[in-house]
C-alpha positions in Angstrom: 74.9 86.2 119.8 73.7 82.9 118.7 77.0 81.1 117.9 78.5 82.7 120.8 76.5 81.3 123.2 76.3 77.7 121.2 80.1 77.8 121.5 80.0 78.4 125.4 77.0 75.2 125.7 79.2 72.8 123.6 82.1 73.9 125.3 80.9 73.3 129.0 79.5 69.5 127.5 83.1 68.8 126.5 81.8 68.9 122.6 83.8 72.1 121.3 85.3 70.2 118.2 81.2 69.1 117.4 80.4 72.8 117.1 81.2 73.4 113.7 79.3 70.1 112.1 76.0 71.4 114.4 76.2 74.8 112.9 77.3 74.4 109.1 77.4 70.7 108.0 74.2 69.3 109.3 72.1 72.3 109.8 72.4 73.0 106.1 72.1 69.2 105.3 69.2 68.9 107.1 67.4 72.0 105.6 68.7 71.1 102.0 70.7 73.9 101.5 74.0 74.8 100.4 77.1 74.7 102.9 78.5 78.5 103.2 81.7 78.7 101.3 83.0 80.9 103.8 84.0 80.9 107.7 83.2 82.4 110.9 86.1 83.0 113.6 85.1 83.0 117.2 87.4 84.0 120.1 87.4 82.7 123.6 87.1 85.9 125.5 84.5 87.5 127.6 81.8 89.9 125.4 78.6 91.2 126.8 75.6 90.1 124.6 74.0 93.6 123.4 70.7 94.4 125.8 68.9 94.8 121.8 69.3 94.8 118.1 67.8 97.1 115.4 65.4 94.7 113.2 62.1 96.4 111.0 60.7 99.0 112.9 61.6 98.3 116.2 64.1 95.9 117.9 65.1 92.8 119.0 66.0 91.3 122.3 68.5 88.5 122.6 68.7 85.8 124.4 70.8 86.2 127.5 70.8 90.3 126.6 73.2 92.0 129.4 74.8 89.2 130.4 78.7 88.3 129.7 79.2 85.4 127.1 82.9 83.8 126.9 83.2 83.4 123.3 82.5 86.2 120.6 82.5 86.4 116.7 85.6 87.7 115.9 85.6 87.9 111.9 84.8 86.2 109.0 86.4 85.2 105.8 
């Protein structure tokens, strides 16, 4: 859900084209680490962020769980 709901913040500050440098370029430059050599595809439409995730033995709860984001991954390649 976590690039969903970045898109809808930069979105709503007017930054939408700044999204992808935040979340590939500089992220990775700042941790020294490779640049993904693929891509992600998000989709403007309304999706409802799960209420919780499988992880390890139990599960996890995400930010903004049950609530209706406007942007959702929509593949990758």
């Amino acid at each position: 859900a976590a690039l969903a709901l970045y898109a809808e913040v930069f979105e709503k500050a007017g930054a939408l084209n700044m999204l992808e440098g935040f979340s590939s370029v500089h992220c990775a430059a700042f941790y020294k680490l490779p640049q993904n050599k693929t891509s992600i595809w998000l989709l403007k439409e309304p999706w409802t962020v799960p209420d919780s995730y499988p992880f390890d033995d139990g599960n996890l709860i995400p930010f903004r769980a049950g609530t209706t984001v406007n942007w959702h991954l929509n593949g990758t390649r």
